[in-house]
C-alpha positions as CSV (number, residue, x, y, z in Angstrom):
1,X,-0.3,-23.1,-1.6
2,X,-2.4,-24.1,1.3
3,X,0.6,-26.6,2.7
4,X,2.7,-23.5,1.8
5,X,0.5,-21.1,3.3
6,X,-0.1,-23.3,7.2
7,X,3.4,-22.4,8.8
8,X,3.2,-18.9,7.4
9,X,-0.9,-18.6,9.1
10,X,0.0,-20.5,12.4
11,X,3.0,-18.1,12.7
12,X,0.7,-14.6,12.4
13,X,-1.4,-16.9,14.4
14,X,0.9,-17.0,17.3
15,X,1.7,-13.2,16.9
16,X,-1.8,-12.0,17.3
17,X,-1.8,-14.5,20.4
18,X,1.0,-12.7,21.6
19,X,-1.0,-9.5,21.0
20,X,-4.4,-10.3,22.3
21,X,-2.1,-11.1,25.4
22,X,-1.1,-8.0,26.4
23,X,-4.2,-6.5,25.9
24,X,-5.9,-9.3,27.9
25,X,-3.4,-9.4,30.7
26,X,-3.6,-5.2,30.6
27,X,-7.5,-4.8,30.3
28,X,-7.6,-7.2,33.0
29,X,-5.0,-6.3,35.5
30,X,-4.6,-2.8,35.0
31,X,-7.7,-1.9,34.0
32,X,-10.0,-0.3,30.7
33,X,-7.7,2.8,31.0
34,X,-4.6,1.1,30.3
35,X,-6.2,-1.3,27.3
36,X,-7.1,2.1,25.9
37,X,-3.7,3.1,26.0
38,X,-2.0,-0.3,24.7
39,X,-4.9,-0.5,21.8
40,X,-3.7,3.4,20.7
41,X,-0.5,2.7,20.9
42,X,-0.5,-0.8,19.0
43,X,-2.1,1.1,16.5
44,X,0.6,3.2,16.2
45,X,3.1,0.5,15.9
46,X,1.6,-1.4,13.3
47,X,1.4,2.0,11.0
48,X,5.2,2.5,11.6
49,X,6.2,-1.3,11.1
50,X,4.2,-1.4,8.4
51,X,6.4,0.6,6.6
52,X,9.5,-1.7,7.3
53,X,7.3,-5.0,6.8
54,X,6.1,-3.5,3.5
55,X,9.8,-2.9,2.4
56,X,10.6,-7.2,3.3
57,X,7.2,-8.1,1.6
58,X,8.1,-6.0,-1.2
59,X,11.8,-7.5,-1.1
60,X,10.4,-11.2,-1.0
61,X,8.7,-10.8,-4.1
62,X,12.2,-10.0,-5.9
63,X,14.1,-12.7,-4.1
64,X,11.3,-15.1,-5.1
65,X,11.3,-13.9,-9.0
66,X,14.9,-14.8,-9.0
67,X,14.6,-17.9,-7.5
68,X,12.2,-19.2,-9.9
69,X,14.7,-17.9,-13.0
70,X,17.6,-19.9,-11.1
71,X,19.3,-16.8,-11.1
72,X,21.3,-17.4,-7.9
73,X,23.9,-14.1,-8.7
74,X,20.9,-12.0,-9.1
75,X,19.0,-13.1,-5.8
76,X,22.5,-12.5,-3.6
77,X,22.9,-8.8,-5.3
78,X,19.2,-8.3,-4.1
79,X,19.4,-9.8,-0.6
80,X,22.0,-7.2,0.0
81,X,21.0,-4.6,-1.6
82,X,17.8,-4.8,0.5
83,X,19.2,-5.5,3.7
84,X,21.3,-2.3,3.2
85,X,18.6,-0.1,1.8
86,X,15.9,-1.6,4.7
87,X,18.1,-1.3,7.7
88,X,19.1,2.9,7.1
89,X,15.1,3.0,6.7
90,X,15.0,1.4,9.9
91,X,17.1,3.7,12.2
92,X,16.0,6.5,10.4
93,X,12.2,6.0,11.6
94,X,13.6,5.1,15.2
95,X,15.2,8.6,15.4
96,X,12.0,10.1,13.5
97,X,9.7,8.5,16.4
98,X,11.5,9.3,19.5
99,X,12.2,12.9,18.9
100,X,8.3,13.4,17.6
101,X,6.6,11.2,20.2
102,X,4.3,13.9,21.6
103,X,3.7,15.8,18.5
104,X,2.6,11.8,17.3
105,X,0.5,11.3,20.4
106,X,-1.3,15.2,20.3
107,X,-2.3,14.4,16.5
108,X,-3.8,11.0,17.3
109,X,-6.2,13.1,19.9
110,X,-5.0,10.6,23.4
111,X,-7.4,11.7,26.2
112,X,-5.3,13.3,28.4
113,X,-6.3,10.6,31.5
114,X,-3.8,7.8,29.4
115,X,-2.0,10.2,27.7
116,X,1.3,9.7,30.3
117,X,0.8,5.7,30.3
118,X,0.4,5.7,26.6
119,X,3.7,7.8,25.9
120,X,5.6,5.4,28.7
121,X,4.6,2.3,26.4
122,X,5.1,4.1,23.1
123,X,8.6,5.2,24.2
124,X,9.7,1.5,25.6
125,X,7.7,-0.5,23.0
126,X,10.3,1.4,20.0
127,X,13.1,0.1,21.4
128,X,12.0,-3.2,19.7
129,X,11.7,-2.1,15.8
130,X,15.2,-3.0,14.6
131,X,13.9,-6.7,15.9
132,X,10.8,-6.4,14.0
133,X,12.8,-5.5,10.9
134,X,15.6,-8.4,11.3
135,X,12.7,-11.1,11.8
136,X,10.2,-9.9,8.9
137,X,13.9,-9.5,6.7
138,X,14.8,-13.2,7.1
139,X,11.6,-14.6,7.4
140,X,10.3,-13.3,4.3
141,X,13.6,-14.7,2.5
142,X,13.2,-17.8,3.5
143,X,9.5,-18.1,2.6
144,X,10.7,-16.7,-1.2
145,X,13.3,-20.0,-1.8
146,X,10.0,-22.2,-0.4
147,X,11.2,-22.4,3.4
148,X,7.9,-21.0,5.2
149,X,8.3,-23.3,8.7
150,X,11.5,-21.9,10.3
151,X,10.4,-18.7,10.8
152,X,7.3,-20.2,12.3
153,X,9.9,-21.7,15.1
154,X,11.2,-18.8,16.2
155,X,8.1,-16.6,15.8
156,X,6.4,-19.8,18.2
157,X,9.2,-19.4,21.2
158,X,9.1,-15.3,20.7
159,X,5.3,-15.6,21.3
160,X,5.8,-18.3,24.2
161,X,7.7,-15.9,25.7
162,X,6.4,-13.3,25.6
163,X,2.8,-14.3,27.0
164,X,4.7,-16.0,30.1
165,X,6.7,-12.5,30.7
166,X,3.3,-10.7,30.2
167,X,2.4,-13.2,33.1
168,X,5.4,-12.6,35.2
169,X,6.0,-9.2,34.6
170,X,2.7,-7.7,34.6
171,X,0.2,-10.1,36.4
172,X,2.6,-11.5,39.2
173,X,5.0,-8.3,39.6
174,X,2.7,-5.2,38.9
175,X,5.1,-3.8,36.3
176,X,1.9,-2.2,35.3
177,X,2.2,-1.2,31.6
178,X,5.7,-0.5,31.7
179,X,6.2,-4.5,31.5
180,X,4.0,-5.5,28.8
181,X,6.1,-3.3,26.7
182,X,9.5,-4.8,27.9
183,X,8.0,-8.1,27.2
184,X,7.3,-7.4,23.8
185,X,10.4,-6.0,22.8
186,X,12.5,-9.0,24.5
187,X,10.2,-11.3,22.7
188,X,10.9,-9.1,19.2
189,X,14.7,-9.8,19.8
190,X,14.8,-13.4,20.1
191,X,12.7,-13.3,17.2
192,X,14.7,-11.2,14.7
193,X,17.8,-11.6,16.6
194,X,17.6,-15.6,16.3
195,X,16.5,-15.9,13.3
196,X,19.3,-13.8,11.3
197,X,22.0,-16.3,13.0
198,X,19.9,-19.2,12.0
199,X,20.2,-18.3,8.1
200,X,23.8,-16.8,8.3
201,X,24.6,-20.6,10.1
202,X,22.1,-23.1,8.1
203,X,21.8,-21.1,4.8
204,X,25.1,-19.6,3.8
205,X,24.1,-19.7,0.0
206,X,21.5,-16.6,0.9
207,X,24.3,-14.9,2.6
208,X,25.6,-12.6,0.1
209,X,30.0,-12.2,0.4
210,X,30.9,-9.0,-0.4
211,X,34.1,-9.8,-2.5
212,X,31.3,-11.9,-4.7
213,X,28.8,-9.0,-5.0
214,X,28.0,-6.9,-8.2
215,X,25.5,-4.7,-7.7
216,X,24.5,-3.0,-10.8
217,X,22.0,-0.3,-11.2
218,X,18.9,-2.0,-12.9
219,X,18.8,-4.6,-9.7
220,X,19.3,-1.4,-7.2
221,X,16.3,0.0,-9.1
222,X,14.4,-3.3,-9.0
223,X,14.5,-3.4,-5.7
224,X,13.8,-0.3,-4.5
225,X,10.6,-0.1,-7.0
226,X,9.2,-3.6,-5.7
227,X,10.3,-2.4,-2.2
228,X,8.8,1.0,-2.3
229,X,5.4,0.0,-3.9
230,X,5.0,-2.6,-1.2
231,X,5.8,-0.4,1.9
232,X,3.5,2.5,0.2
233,X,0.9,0.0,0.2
234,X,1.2,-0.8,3.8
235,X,2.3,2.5,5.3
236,X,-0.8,3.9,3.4
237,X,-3.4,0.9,5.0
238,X,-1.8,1.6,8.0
239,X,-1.8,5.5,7.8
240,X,-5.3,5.0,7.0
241,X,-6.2,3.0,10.1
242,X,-4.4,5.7,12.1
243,X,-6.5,8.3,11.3
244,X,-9.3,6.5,12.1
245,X,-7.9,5.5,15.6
246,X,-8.0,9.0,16.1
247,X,-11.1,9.6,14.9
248,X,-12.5,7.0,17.4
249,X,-10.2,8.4,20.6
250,X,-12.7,11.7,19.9
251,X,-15.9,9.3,21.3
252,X,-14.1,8.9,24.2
253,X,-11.9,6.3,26.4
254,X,-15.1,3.4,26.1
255,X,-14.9,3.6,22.6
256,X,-11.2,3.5,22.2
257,X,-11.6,0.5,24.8
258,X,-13.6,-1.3,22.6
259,X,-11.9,-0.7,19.5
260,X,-8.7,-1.9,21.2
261,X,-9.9,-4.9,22.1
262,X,-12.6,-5.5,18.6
263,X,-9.5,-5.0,16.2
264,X,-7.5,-7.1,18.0
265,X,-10.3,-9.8,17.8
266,X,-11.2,-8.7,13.9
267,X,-7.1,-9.0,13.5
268,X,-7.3,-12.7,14.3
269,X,-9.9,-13.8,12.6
270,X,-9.1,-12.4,9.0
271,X,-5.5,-13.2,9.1
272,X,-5.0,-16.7,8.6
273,X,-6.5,-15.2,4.8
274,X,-3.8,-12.5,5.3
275,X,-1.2,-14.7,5.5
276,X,-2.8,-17.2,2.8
277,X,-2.3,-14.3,0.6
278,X,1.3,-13.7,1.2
279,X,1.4,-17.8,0.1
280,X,-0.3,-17.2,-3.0
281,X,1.6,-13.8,-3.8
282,X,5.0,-16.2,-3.6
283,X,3.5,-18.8,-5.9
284,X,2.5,-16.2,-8.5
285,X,5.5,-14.8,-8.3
286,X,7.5,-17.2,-8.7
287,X,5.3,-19.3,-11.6
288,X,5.7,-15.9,-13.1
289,X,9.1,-15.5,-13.0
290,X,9.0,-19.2,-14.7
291,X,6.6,-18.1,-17.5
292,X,3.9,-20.8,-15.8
293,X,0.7,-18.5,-17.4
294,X,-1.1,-21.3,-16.6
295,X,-0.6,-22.1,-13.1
296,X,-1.0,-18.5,-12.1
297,X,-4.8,-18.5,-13.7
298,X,-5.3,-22.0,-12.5
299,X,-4.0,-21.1,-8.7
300,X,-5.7,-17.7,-8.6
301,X,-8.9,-19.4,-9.5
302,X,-8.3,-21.9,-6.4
303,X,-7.1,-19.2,-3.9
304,X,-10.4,-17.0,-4.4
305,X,-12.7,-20.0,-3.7
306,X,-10.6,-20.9,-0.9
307,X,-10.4,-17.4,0.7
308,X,-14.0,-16.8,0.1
309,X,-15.2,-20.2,2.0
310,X,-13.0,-19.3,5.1
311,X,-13.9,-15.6,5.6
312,X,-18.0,-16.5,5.4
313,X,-16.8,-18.8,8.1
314,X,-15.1,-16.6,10.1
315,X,-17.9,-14.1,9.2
316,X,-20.1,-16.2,11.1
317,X,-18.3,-17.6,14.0
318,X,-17.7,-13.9,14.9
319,X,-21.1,-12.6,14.3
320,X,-22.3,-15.0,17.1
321,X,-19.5,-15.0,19.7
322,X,-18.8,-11.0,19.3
323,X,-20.3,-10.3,22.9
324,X,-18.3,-13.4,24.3
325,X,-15.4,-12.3,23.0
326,X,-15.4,-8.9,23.7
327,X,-15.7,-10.2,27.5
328,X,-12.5,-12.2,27.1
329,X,-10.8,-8.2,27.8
330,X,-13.0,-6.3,29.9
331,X,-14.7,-7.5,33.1
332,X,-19.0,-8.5,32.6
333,X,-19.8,-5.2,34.2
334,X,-18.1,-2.9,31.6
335,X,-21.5,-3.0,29.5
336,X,-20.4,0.2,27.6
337,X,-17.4,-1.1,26.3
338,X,-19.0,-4.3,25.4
339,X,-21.7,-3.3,23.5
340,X,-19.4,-0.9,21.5
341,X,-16.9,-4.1,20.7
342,X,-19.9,-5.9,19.5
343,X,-22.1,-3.4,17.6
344,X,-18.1,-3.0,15.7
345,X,-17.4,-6.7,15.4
346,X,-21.2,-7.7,13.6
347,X,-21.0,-4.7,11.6
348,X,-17.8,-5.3,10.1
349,X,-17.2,-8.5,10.3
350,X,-19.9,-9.5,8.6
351,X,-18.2,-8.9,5.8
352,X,-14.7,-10.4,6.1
353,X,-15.3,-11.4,2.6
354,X,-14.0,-8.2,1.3
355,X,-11.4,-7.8,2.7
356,X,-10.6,-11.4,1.5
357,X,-10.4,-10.9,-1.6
358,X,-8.7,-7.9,-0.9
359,X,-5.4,-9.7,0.2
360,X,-5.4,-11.8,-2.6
361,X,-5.5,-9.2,-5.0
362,X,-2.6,-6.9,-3.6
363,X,-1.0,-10.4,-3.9
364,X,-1.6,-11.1,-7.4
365,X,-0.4,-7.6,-8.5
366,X,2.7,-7.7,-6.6
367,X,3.4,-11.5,-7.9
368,X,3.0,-10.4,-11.3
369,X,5.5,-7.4,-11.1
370,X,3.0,-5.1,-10.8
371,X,3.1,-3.7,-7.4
372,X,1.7,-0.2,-8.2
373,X,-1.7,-1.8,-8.8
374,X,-1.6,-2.8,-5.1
375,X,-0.9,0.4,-3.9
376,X,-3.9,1.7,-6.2
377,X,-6.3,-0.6,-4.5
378,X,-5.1,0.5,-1.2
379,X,-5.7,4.0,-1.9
380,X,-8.8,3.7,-2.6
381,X,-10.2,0.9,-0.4
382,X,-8.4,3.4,2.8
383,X,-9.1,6.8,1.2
384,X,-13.0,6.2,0.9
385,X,-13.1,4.5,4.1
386,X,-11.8,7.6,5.6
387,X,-13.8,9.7,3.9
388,X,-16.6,8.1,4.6
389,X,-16.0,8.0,8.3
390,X,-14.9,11.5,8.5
391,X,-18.2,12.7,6.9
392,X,-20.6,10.7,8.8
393,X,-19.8,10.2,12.2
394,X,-20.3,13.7,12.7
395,X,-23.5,13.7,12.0
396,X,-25.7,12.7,15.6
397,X,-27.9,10.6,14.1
398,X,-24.9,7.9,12.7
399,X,-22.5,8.8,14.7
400,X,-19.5,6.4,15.2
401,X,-21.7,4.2,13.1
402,X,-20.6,5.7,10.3
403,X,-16.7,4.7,11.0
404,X,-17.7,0.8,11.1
405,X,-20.0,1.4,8.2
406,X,-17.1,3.1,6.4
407,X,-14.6,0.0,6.3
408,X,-16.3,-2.7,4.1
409,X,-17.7,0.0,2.1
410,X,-14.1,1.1,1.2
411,X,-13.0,-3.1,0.8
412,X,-16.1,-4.0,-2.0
413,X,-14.8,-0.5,-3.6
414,X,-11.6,-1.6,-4.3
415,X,-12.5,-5.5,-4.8
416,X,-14.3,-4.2,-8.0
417,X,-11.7,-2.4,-9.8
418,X,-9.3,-5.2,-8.6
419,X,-11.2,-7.8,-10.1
420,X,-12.1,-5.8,-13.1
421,X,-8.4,-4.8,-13.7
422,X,-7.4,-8.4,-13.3
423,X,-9.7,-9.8,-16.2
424,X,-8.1,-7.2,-18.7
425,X,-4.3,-8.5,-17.5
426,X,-6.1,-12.0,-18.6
427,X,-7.0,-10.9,-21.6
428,X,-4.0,-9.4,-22.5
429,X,-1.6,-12.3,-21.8
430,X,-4.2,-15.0,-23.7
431,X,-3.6,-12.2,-26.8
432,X,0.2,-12.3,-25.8
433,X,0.1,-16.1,-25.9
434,X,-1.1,-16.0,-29.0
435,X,1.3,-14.0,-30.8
């Protein structure tokens, strides 16, 4: 899992790189104004390509259930059945986005002082979605048949990219925000764009002909459930985290500052477990799909311990670099905005452990054909999170304390019932065994 598991984390790793950039190269250059803007806004994005990523994760688990059957007709059917069914998902949001983009930006509560740079960035940055959808399409079928490095390449030169057009466009050039967004969605197309000829050229066997296709109603309907459950999951995380965004733009542009640039710092330091989770959901999956009971207790057993040692790790590399960090995107002198990004990143992140175990079980339950159970956890671990910060940052005394306070509340909430769901599905496959 772990050798699995390194292309996939060095990949995200390079992503958030790429992300951190254009808030770096934006905070710094253009100014605390601007990195409010780019934070909102990449907020934003990541609830609406959440949805489309949550439709390929959910689509990787059925590829990878059929690969480890050896049913090569049924994994075709499904790769384009998906493809179809993700790409019309695809435009359709595009459309939805562009014709709503200031009835988006009024709900999420944008001051009105970034509210023209943020809808410039929001309007350029879309252009790049159908490139997010072809990369996180291709990538996550080749990580289902075991092949987890060559999307690492192309996610590697996207990011190299786009951190030296950040550079050029922005830094040298003063295309102000307007070119941090181009760079991103040039970088998303050679991406998605390069890796989709890269399996239609090396791996013909995963491109499905249409005069060999037979597409029958229960792998239509297998599909869309696993696909469904999946994006539900992440458009409701996502949704989740949206709401709260504009719960913080309320306190004001310093605190949407340093939320921009906190999350962005929080992002990379619990994803290498993200992305170790996506590992482990593919080896369930596909020892599962093999009838390996065994090696699905045995790994799931290894992949807490090793989840668990990492986020106490990161717990406390963050707890003691937080103010250091939060200077890495707004000049010494913005004291406000650093103390805000700090108070946020010990408050949290001390408890990166949570959210841990977290991934790994929306992993588990998707490996084991039980996606729903995902979207369960995710309900609740958002839904108290932002009930929790809804009711109590009002209050003067807490404040936007009770936000941060809100989020590993809602991430032991959910661990619980996860865990205490998973040792029933133990129980009941040792009884099963039996039999």
């Amino acid at each position: 899992m772990l050798l699995f598991a390194c292309p996939m984390i060095l990949g995200n790793l390079l992503q958030q790189c790429y992300n951190i950039t254009d808030s770096l190269i934006v905070g710094r250059y253009i100014g605390s104004g601007a990195l409010a803007a780019v934070g909102s806004a990449y907020t934003l994005m990541t609830f609406i390509t959440s949805v489309i990523i949550g439709l390929c994760m959910g689509s990787g688990t059925v590829f990878s259930v059929w690969f480890g059957r050896n049913e090569k007709t049924q994994l075709k059917n499904s790769i384009a059945v998906s493809f179809l069914f993700i790409a019309a998902v695809t435009l359709i949001i595009n459309l939805v986005i562009f014709a709503a983009i200031d009835i988006i930006l009024d709900a999420m509560n944008v001051p009105s002082e970034i509210y023209g740079s943020m809808r410039e960035y929001v309007r350029l940055i879309f252009f790049g979605v159908f490139s997010v959808f072809l990369y996180n399409f291709f990538a996550f079928l080749l990580r289902s048949v075991g092949n987890s490095a060559v999307p690492l390449i192309f996610l590697g030169a996207a990011a190299a990219l786009n951190i030296l057009l950040d550079i050029l466009l922005v830094a040298v050039f003063g295309a102000g925000i307007r070119g941090a967004a181009l760079a991103t969605v040039i970088a998303q197309a050679v991406s998605g764009i390069g890796l989709g000829i890269y399996v239609l050229i090396k791996e013909p066997e995963l491109c499905p002909k249409v005069m060999g296709l037979s597409i029958c109603r229960e792998n239509v309907s297998g599909v869309i459930r696993h696909s469904a459950a999946a994006c539900v999951q992440q458009s409701v995380m996502n949704f989740g985290i949206l709401m709260i965004q504009g719960l913080v733009n309320s306190f004001g542009t310093a605190t949407m500052a340093a939320f921009a640039a906190a999350v962005k710092i929080d992002s990379f330091a619990y994803m290498p477990a993200q992305e170790f989770s996506s590992a482990f959901s593919l080896f369930i999956s596909q020892n599962h799909g093999s009838g390996k009971r065994d090696r699905v207790a045995e790994g799931t057993k290894k992949a807490m311990m090793i989840s668990a040692l990492f986020c106490l790790g990161a717990s406390a590399v963050i707890f003691v670099l937080a103010p250091s960090l939060m200077q890495l995107f707004v000049k010494g002198e913005e004291a406000e905005i650093i103390m805000a990004g700090t108070v946020y990143l010990r408050t949290e992140g001390s408890f990166y452990i949570g959210i841990g175990v977290l991934f790994l079980l929306y992993g588990f339950y998707r490996g084991i054909e039980k996606p729903e159970m995902s979207l369960i956890l995710t309900v609740l671990s958002l839904g108290t999170r932002v009930l929790l910060a809804y009711t109590l940052s009002p209050i003067p005394s807490i404040g936007v304390m009770g936000i941060w306070w809100a989020i590993p509340i809602g991430w032991l909430l959910a661990d619980t019932v996860g865990i205490l769901c998973m040792g029933k599905f133990y129980k009941q496959s040792e009884i099963q065994s039996i039999k």
